[in-house]
N, C-alpha and C positions, 0 to 999 in steps of 0.2 A: 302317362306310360303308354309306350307303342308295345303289341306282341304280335310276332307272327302268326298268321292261323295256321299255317302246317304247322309250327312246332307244337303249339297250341294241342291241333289234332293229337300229338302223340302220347297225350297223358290221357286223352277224355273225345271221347265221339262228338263231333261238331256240329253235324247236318251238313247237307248241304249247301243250305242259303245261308251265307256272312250274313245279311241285312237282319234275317229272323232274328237270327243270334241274337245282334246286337239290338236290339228292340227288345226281345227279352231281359238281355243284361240290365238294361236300362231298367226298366219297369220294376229288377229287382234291386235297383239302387246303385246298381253298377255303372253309371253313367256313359255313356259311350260317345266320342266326339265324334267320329271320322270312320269309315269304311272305308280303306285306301286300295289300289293295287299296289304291289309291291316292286313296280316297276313302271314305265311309261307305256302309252300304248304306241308298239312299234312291233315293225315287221320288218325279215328281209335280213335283218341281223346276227351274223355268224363270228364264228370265236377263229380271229385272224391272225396271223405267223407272219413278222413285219422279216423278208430276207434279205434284203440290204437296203442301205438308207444312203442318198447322194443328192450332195447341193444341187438346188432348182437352178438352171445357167444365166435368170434375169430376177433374182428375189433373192436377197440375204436371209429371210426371215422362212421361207418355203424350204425346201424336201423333196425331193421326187422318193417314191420307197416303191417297192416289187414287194405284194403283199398277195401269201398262201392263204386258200378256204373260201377261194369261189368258183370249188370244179378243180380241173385239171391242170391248165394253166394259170400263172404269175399273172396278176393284175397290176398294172403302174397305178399308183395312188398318190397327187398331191398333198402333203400335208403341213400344216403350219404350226405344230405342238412342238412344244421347247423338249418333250420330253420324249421323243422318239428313237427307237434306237433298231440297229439289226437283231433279232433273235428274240424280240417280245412277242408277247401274244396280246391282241387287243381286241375289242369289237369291230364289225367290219362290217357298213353299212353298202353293201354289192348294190347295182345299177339298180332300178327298181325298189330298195327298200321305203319303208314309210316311217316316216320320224315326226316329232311333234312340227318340224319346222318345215314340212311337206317331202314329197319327193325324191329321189335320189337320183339324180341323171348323171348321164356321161358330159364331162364341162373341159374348157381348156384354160387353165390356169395360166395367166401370163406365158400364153404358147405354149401348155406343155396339156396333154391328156391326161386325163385323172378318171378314172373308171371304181368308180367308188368314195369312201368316207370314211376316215378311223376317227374317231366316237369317243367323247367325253362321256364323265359321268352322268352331265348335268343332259346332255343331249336325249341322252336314252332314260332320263325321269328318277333316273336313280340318288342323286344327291344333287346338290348345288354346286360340285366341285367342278370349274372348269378350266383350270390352268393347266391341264393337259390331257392326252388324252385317257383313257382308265386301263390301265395294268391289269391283267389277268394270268391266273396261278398258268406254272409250264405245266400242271401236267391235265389239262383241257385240252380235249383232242381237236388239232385245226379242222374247221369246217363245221363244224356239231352248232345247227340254232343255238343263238346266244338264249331264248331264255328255257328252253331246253337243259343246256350245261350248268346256268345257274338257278334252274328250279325258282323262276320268276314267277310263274304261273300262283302266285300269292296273294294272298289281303291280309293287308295289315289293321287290327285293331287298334284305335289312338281312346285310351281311358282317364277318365277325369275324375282320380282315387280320391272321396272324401278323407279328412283327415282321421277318422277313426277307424279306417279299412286298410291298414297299411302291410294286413296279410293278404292281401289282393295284389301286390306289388310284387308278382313274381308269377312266371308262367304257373308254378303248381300252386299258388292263391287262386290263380282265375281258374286253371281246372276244375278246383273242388267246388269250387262256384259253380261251373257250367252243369258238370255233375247233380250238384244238389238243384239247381233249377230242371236240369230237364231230366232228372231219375234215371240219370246214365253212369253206366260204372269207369271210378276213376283206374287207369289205368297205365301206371308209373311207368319210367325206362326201370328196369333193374340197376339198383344201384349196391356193387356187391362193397365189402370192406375192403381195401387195398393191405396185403401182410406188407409188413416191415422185412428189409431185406438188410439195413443194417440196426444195430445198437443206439444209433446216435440220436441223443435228445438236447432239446437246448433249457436250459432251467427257466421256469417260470413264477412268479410271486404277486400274489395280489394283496395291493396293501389299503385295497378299496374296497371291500366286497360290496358293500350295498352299493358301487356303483355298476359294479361290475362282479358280477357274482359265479361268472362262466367260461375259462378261457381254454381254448382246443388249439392244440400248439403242433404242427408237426415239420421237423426239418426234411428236405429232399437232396439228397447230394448228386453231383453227376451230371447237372440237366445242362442239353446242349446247345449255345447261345448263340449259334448259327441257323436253329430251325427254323421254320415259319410254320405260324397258324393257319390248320386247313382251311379251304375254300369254305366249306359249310359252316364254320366255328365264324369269318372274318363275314360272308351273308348273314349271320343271325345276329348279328352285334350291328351293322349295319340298319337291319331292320327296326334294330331297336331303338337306332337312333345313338349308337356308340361308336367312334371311330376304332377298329384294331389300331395296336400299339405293336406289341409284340408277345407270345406265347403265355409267357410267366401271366404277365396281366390282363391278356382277355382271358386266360382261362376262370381268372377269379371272378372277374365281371359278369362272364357269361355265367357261372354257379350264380351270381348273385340275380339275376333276371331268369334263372332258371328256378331256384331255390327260397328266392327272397332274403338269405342269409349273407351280409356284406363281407366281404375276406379284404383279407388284406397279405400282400405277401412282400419278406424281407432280402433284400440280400446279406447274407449269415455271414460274409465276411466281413461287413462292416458293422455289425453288432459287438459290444462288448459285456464280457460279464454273466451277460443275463439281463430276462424282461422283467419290468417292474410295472404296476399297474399301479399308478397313485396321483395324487393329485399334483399338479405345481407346485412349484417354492419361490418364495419372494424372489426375482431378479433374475426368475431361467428364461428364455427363449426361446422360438421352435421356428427355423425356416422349413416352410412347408413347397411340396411334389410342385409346386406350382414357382416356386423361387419368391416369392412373399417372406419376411422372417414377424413373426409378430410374439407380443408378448407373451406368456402363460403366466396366471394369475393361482391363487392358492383355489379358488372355486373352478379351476380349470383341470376334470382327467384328462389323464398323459398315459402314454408309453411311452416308457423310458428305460437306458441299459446304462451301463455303468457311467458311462460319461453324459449324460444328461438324457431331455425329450427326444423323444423321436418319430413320436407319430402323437397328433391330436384324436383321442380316441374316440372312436366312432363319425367321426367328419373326415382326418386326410391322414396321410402319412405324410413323414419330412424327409426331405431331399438326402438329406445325408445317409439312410439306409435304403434308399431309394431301388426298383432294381433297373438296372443299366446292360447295357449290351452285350457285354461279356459276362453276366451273373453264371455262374455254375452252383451255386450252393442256397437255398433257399430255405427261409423260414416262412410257414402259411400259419395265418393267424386267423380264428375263427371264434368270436368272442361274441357275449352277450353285453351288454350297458341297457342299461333303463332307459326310457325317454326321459325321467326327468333328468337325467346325468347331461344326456347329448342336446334337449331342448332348448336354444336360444345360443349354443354356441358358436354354432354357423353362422347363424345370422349378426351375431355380435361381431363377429372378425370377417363380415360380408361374404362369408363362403355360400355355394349353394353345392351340394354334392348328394350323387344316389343314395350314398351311405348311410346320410343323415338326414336325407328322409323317410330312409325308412326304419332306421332306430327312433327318432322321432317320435314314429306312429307307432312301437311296438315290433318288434322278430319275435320268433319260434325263439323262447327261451331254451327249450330241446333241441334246437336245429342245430349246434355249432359242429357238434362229430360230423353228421349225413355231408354237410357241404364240406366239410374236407378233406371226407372220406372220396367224395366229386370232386372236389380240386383233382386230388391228387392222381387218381385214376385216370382225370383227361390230362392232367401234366404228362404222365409218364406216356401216354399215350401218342402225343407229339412231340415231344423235347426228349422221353429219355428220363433217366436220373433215379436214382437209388433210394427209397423213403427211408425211411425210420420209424418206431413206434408212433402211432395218436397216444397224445398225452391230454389230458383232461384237470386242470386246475380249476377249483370248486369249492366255495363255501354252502352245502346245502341250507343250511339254517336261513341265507341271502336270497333263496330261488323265488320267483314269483309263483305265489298259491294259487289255483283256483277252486276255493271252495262252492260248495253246492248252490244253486241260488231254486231256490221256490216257485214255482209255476202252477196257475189255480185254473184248471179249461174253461171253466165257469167265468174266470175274469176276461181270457180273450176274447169271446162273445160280448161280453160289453164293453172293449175296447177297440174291436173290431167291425162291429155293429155287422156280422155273421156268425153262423152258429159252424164250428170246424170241428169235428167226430174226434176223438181223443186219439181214438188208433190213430189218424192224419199227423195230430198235433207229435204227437210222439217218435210216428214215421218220417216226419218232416227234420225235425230237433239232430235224430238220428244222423241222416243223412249229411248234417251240417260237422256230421264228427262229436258229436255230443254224448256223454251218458245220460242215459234216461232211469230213474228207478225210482219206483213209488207205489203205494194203492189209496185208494178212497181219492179224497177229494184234492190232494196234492201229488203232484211230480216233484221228484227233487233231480236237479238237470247241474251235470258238471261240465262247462264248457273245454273245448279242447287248447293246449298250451297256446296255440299261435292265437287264438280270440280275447285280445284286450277288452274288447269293446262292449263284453258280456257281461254286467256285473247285480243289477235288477231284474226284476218281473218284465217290468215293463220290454227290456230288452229283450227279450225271448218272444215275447207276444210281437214284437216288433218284425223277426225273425220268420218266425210262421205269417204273420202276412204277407210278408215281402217274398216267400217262397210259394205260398198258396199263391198266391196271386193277387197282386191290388186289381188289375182287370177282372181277375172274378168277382171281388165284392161290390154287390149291386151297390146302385146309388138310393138316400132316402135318405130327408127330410131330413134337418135337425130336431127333437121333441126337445124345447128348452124356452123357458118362458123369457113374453117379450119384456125390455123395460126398457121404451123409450127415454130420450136424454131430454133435459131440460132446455129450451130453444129461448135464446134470450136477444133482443134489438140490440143487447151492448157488446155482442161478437161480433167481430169479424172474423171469419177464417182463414185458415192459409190458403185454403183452394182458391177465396175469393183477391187476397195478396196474390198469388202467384198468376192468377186468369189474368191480371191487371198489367203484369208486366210482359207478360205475351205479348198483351196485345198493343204494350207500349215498343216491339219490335226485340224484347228479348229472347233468350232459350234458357230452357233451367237444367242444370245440369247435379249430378249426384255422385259426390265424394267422398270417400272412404272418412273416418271418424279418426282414424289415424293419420299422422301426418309424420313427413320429414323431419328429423330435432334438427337440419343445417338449415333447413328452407322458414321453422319456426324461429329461433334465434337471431336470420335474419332480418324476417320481419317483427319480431317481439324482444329483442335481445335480454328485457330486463325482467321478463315475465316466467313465473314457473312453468314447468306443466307435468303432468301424468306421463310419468314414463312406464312403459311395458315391460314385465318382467320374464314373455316370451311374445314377443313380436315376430310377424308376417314376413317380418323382412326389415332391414335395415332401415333402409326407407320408410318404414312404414311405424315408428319405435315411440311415438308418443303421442297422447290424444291430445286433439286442437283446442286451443284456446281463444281460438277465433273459425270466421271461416275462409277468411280471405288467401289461405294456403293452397286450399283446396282450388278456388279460385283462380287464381295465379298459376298455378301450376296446369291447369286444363286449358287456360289461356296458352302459355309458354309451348301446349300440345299442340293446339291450333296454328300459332305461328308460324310452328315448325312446318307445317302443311299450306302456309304461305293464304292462310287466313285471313285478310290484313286488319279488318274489321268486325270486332266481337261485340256483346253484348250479353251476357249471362248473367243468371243469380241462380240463389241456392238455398233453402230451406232448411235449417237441420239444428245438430244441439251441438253447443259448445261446451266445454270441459275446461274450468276456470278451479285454481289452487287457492286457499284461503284456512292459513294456518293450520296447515297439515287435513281440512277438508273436502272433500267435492264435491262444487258445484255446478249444475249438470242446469241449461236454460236454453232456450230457444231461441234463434236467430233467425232474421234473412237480412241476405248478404246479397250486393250488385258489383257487374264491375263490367266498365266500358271504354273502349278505346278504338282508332281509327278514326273515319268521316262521320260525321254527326247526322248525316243519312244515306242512305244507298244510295252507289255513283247514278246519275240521272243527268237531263240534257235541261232540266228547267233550272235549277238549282247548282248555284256553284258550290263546287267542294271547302270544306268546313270543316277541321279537324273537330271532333268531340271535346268540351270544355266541361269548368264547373257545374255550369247554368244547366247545363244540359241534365247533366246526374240529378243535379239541387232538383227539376222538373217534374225527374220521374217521384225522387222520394215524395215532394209534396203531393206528386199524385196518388201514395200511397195512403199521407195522410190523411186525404182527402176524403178517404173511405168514413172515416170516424167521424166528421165532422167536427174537427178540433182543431183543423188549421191555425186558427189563432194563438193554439196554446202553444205551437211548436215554432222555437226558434233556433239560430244557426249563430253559436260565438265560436271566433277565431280561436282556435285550443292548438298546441301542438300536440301529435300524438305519435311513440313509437311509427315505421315505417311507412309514414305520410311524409310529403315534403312541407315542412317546416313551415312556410308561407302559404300552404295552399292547403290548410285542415281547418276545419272546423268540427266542435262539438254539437250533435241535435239532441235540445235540449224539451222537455216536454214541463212545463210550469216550473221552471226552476230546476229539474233535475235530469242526468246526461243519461239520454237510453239511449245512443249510439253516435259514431264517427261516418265522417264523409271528407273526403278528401283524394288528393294526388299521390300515386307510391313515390315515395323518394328514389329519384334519378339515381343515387349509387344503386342503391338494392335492385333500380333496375337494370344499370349495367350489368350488373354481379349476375344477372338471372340474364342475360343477354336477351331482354328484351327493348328494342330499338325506340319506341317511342313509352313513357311511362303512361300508363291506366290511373283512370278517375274509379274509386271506390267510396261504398259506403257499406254501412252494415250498423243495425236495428236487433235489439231486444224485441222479440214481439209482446211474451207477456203485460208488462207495464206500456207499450205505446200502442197498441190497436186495441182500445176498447172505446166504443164509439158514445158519444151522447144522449142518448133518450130523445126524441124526436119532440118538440114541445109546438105545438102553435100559437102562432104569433099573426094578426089581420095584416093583412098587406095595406097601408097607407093608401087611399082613395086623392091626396092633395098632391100637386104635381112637386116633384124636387130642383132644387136650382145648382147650378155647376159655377164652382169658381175655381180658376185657375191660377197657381201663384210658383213661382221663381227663389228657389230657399237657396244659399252659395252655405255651406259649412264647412267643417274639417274633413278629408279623408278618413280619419278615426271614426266619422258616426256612421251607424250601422244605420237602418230602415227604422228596425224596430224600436230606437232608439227616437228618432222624427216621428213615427208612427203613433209612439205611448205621450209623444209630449203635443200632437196636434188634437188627437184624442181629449184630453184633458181641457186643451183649451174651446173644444167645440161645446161640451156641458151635452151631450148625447143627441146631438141633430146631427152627426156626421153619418151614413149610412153608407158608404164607400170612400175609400181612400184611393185613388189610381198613382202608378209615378209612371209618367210617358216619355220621361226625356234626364238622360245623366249626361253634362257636358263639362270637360276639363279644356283647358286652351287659353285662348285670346280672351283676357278681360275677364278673366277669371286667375285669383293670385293662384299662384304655386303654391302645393298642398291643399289646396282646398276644391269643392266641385260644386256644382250647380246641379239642385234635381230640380224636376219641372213636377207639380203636384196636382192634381186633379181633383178636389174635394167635391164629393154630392152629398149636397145637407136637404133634410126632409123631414120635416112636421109628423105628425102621427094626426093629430087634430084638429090641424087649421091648415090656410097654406100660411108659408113663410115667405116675407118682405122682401124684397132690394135691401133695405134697410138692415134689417136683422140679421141678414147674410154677410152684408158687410160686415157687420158687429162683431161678429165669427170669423171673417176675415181678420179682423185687426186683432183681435181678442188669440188667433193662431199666431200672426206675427209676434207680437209682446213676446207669447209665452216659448217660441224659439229662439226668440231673441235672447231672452235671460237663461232658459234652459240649456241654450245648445251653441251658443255665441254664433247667433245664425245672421248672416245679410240679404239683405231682399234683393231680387233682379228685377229691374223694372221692364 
C-alpha cells in the first residue's frame, strides 16, 4: 500500500523526519518498504500554456508550438508528442531546467530552435507514462513552479500490510497507528452527514445475512457527466498508485484509501427491480467491469437485480451496471461481507482487486454509513446531483461480536521478559481504541469494531509490546535447560548433502510449498494433490507432490534472463495423497542443463548429459558409504522422457527418479533445450554405514584385463553381480575403461573393456590362480549373460 504523507499529515501529526516515522512503523509491525519522493528530483519546471501548435517544415512526426510561462514572451518549443494541442496546459522544462535526463539547453531541431521542453510524466518521476506529454487541469495558473502547483514537495509511504492488519489499509488505519505509536492526537477531517434533498430510495434485500450482514444503500440523482475530478482528488489517487477514471469512481476509491471501506457505485438506470444480496444459482453468469464473463457458482455471493448478477460481491462489479460517461443517476453501495464469504474468490476467477483485499482481511463492520456519508459529500461536491435518504439494510443478530477478551499484567511480564506498570499497559490498550475495565488481577479489554486480529491474551500482550517498544525491551539470555541431541555416525545431514552440491558447482534455491495445479498436471498428470481451500493466488493453489515444479519454474525464471546454464537443487518436503491421507517427507531435488562446465578456452563445450547428473547423485551417495547398495533401472516415470528415466534404487527398493524432462512438457514451458533431473527421498537413502575396520592386504594385487561383447539390454550391475560371483571374493576392484560399439562388433550388441584387481588377504596370489579367475569369469558370463570374449 502507497500513502501520501501530506494526506497522512492531515488526520494525525507526523514529525518531521519520513525516515523516523517509518523505522518506527516498522519496529511496530507496520512494515515499511520504500521512503519515496513524490515526484523526481527536478528543477526549473513551470505549469505551461501550449498557444499554437504548427507542422515542423522538415519532420512529419515534430511540432513547432509557441509556449506561455517562461516570463513575458512566447517561447518556440519543438515537440514530438502525438498529443499536443493549442490551448493545453502542460509542464514546461524552460532553458536551464534539471531533469533526470540532465540539462535543458537551447537545441535546433532539424533547423528549427526549440527553447525549451514539454515533459512527460515519466520524464519528471512521476509515473511510467510516456506516450505523450502530461495534461494539466486549465485552471493552474501559467507560469506557477510546476511542483509548487501540484504540491509535489511529498513522500510517499510504500507498506507491506501483514494479512491480519487489514485495518491498516487506509489512510485512517495508518493514522490511528502513528497516533497510538507516537501518543499523538488523532485528528479526523470533519466528516459531517450529507441531508437528503430528495425521497428517492432504491429497495434493498439481503438474502444472505451471514454473508453479508450490512448494507448502506444510497441513490444520488442529478450528477454531472461532464465534470472532472479535481486536481488534488486526480494527485492523491496517483499517489496511491490508482489511475483517475472519472468522478463517480475516484470518488469511491479515494473514500476507500481514505476510509479503508470499499464502495462500489451503480448506474441507477440500468438496475432493475431492486438489489438482492444472495448467493448464485446453478447456470447464471456475471461479465465483469473488466469485460471477462465467468461463471457464478451456488458458493458464489452476488449482487443481483431483477434480471440476474451484477456485481461479484466484494471483488468487482459487472459491466452491465457499470457507470459510463453519460451516468447521471447513481446508486452508492457501501456494504459489509465477511472474509470468509470474499476469501478465495478472487483468486479462484484470477482477480486481484483493492476491494478484496481488504474484505479479505476484515473492514470496520461500522464503517459502511461514514464512507457514504464521504462519498456522497465529495460527489456532490464535484459532479453536483441531488441525494436521497442513507438507507441501512441489517440483520443485527449477523453482526460480528467483539466480546471481552482477559488480560493478566502479571502474564505480560513473562511473556514479555519486562516488567510494564499497569497504568502503561492500560494507557497503551487505550490508545489503540480499546475498552479497558477491571480491578485486582485482571483487565477485561473490548477491542474496537475495525480489530479482527484481537481475539486472545496473548494478542493484547502482543499489542503492548509492539507499542511499548521492542527496542526498549533489553536483551537476556534465554533461562531454559539444555538437552543436547543424540549425534549418531549413521546421519548424514542436509547441511552436509547440500555443502556437497555447492561445491559440485550448484546453487540452492527455495520454493514456495505451493505450486501451480497447470504446471503440476503437466508434469504429474495422473498424480493427486492437496488442493488449497484459500490460496495465495492462483498460481499458487496446491501443495507439491514433488519438487521438481519448484524447480522448473525458477529455471524457466532464469532463462528468461538469458541464463543459459543452471544448475540448482533444493531441499524441502513434499506433500504426497494416499487414500484420502497426507504424507508429508523430505526431499532433495537437482536439475541441470546447458554446458557441462563453464565456457573456458582448455575444454571444449559439452552440452550437459546423463552421466553428468548420474555423477553428482553418486556423489551424494557416496557420503553413506553404500554406493554398492544403489542402483540405476531403466523405469519410465510421469514427465521424464520415456527413454531417458531411470529409477534409483537402494537394495531393492525405489527412493527416487533421475532422468530427462520430456521434450513436449518442455515445449509447452518453452524451454529450448530439455533439463536432466533427479530427485531422492532423503529419510530411507542417506543413512550411512557404521564405519568397521578391515587390515589393509600387506600382498601385492594382480590386474587382468578382459574384452566382454553382450547385449545392449545388460546393465553394469548386471556384469558386475555375475563377475562378482565368479571371483569367490578375491576381486577387490572392478574398473570398466572402454565401451565400444562399431566395426566387429554385431549390431545390438557392445563391447566393454573390464579391469579386474584380484587380491589375497593372506598370501600373494599366482599367475596361475588369477588366471583360474579369469576363466572361472568367462564361463560364468558366458552362461549368465550370453556374453563373447574379445581377444
Amino acid at each position: 500500500m502507497r500513502v501520501s504523507l501530506a494526506w497522512l499529515g492531515e488526520w494525525v501529526e507526523t514529525g518531521p523526519d519520513p525516515a523516523a516515522l517509518a523505522a518506527r512503523l516498522t519496529m511496530s509491525g507496520i512494515e515499511v518498504e520504500g521512503v519515496d519522493p513524490a515526484a523526481g528530483d527536478f528543477e526549473g519546471v513551470v505549469v505551461g500554456e501550449v498557444i499554437s501548435v504548427a507542422r515542423h517544415p522538415a519532420a512529419d512526426k515534430l511540432t513547432v508550438c509557441q509556449v506561455a510561462g517562461g516570463g513575458g514572451a512566447q517561447l518556440q518549443v519543438v515537440c514530438g508528442a502525438p498529443n499536443v494541442r493549442a490551448g493545453m496546459k502542460t509542464p514546461f522544462a524552460l532553458e536551464g531546467a534539471k531533469l533526470s535526463g540532465g540539462v535543458i539547453r537551447k537545441a535546433k531541431l532539424r533547423g528549427v530552435e526549440s527553447a525549451g521542453m514539454l515533459c512527460s510524466a515519466r520524464e519528471l518521476g512521476l509515473s511510467d507514462d510516456h506516450e505523450g506529454i502530461l495534461e494539466l487541469p486549465d485552471e493552474l495558473v501559467t507560469g506557477t513552479p510546476l511542483r509548487e502547483a501540484l504540491a509535489l514537495d511529498d513522500v510517499i509511504l510504500t507498506l507491506n500490510i501483514t494479512p491480519n492488519r487489514g485495518d491498516v489499509l487506509s489512510v485512517l488505519g495508518l493514522a490511528r497507528e502513528v497516533a497510538a505509536i507516537t501518543s499523538r492526537k488523532l485528528t479526523p477531517p470533519a466528516l459531517e452527514p450529507v441531508a437528503a434533498a430528495t425521497r428517492e430510495k432504491f429497495p434493498v434485500r439481503i438474502d444472505a445475512p451471514a454473508a453479508c450482514p450490512r448494507f448502506a444503500g444510497r441513490v444520488v440523482q442529478g450528477v454531472n457527466p461532464s465534470s472532472r475530478t479535481p486536481l488534488w482528488m486526480r494527485e492523491r489517487l496517483r499517489r496511491a498508485g490508482l489511475r483517475p477514471i472519472r468522478p463517480v469512481v475516484d470518488v469511491t476509491n479515494y473514500v476507500m484509501l481514505e476510509l479503508g471501506q470499499p464502495l462500489h457505485a451503480y448506474d441507477l438506470r440500468r438496475l432493475s427491480g431492486g438489489i438482492e444480496v444472495r448467493h448464485g444459482r446453478a447456470g447464471e453468469s456475471l461479465r465483469l467491469l473488466d469485460g471477462r464473463e465467468i461463471p457464478v457458482g451456488t458458493d458464489t455471493l452476488v449482487i443481483a437485480d431483477a434480471a440476474g448478477p451484477v456485481g461479484l460481491a466484494g471483488v468487482m462489479g459487472g459491466e452491465k451496471s457499470g457507470i459510463a460517461a453519460d451516468t447521471t443517476d447513481v446508486f452508492l453501495e457501501g456494504a459489509f461481507f465477511t472474509p470468509d464469504t470474499v476469501a478465495g474468490v478472487a483468486r479462484r476467477h484470477g482477480l486481484v482487486t483493492d476491494a478484496a483485499q481488504r474484505f479479505e482481511r476484515g473492514v470496520d463492520p461500522r464503517g459502511q454509513e461514514r464512507a457514504v456519508e464521504r462519498a456522497t459529500e465529495l460527489l456532490i461536491a464535484i459532479a453536483g446531483g441531488r441525494p436521497g435518504p442513507l438507507v441501512i439494510t441489517q440483520d443485527e443478530s449477523q453482526q460480528p461480536k467483539r466480546p471481552a477478551v482477559t488480560l493478566r499484567p502479571d502474564r505480560v511480564a513473562s511473556l514479555l521478559g519486562v516488567t510494564i506498570a499497569r497504568t502503561e499497559i492500560e494507557e497503551i490498550l487505550r490508545r489503540l481504541g480499546m475498552q479497558v475495565a477491571g480491578a485486582g488481577d485482571v483487565l477485561g479489554v473490548i477491542p474496537p469494531s475495525h480489530r479482527f486480529d484481537i481475539a486472545i491474551e496473548q494478542d493484547l500482550i502482543e499489542e503492548v509490546g509492539r507499542i511499548h517498544g521492542y527496542d526498549n525491551i533489553p536483551r537476556a539470555d534465554a533461562k531454559m535447560p539444555q538437552r543436547p541431541q543424540p549425534v549418531t555416525e549413521r546421519a548424514v545431514t542436509r547441511e552436509r548433502l547440500r555443502l556437497l552440491l555447492v561445491d559440485r558447482g550448484y546453487q540452492e534455491v527455495i520454493t514456495y510449498g505451493f505450486v501451480d495445479p497447470k504446471l503440476q498436471r503437466l508434469l504429474f498428470p495422473s498424480e493427486r494433490a492437496l488442493a488449497l481451500e484459500n490460496p495465495l493466488s492462483a498460481e499458487l493453489a496446491e501443495m507439491r507432490v514433488s519438487l521438481w515444479p519448484g524447480l522448473v519454474e525458477a529455471l524457466r525464471f532464469n532463462l528468461r534472463r538469458q541464463q543459459e546454464r543452471a544448475r540448482i537443487f533444493e531441499v524441502g518436503t513434499r506433500f504426497e495423497l494416499d487414500g484420502g491421507r497426507v504424507f508429508e517427507s523430505q526431499g532433495i531435488a537437482g536439475l541441470i542443463v546447458g554446458f557441462a562446465l563453464p565456457e573456458q578456452w582448455g575444454v571444449e563445450k559439452r552440452a550437459a548429459d546423463f552421466y553428468d547428473l548420474k555423477g553428482d547423485v553418486e556423489a551424494l551417495f557416496s557420503l553413506t558409504g553404500r554406493q554398492a547398495a544403489i542402483s540405476y533401472v531403466a523405469a519410465p516415470r510421469e514427465g521424464l522422457h520415456p527413454g531417458r528415466s531411470a529409477a534409483i534404487m537402494d537394495r531393492g527398493k525405489r527412493v527416487g527418479w533421475i532422468g530427462q524432462l520430456q521434450p513436449e512438457v518442455a515445449r509447452r514451458l518453452e524451454i529450448r533445450d530439455a533439463p536432466w533431473l533427479f530427485e531422492i527421498a532423503i529419510d530411507p537413502s542417506f543413512r550411512s554405514e557404521v564405519p568397521v575396520f578391515r587390515e589393509i592386504s600387506k600382498y601385492p594385487a594382480i590386474r587382468r584385463d578382459l574384452g566382454v561383447v553382450v547385449d545392449e539390454a545388460v546393465t553394469l550391475d548386471e556384469l558386475r553381480e555375475s563377475v562378482n560371483l565368479a571371483a569367490k571374493g578375491l576381486l577387490r576392484e572392478l574398473h570398466v575403461f572402454d565401451v565400444y560399439r562399431g566395426k566387429g562388433v554385431e549390431p545390438g550388441r557392445k563391447s566393454i573393456a573390464l579391469g579386474l584387481i584380484l587380491q589375497e588377504t593372506s598370501r600373494t596370489l599366482t599367475d596361475r590362480e588369477a588366471d583360474a579367475v579369469v576363466a572361472a569369469v568367462i564361463e560364468r558370463v558366458k552362461g549368465d549373460l550370453k556374453a563373447g570374449i574379445r581377444e
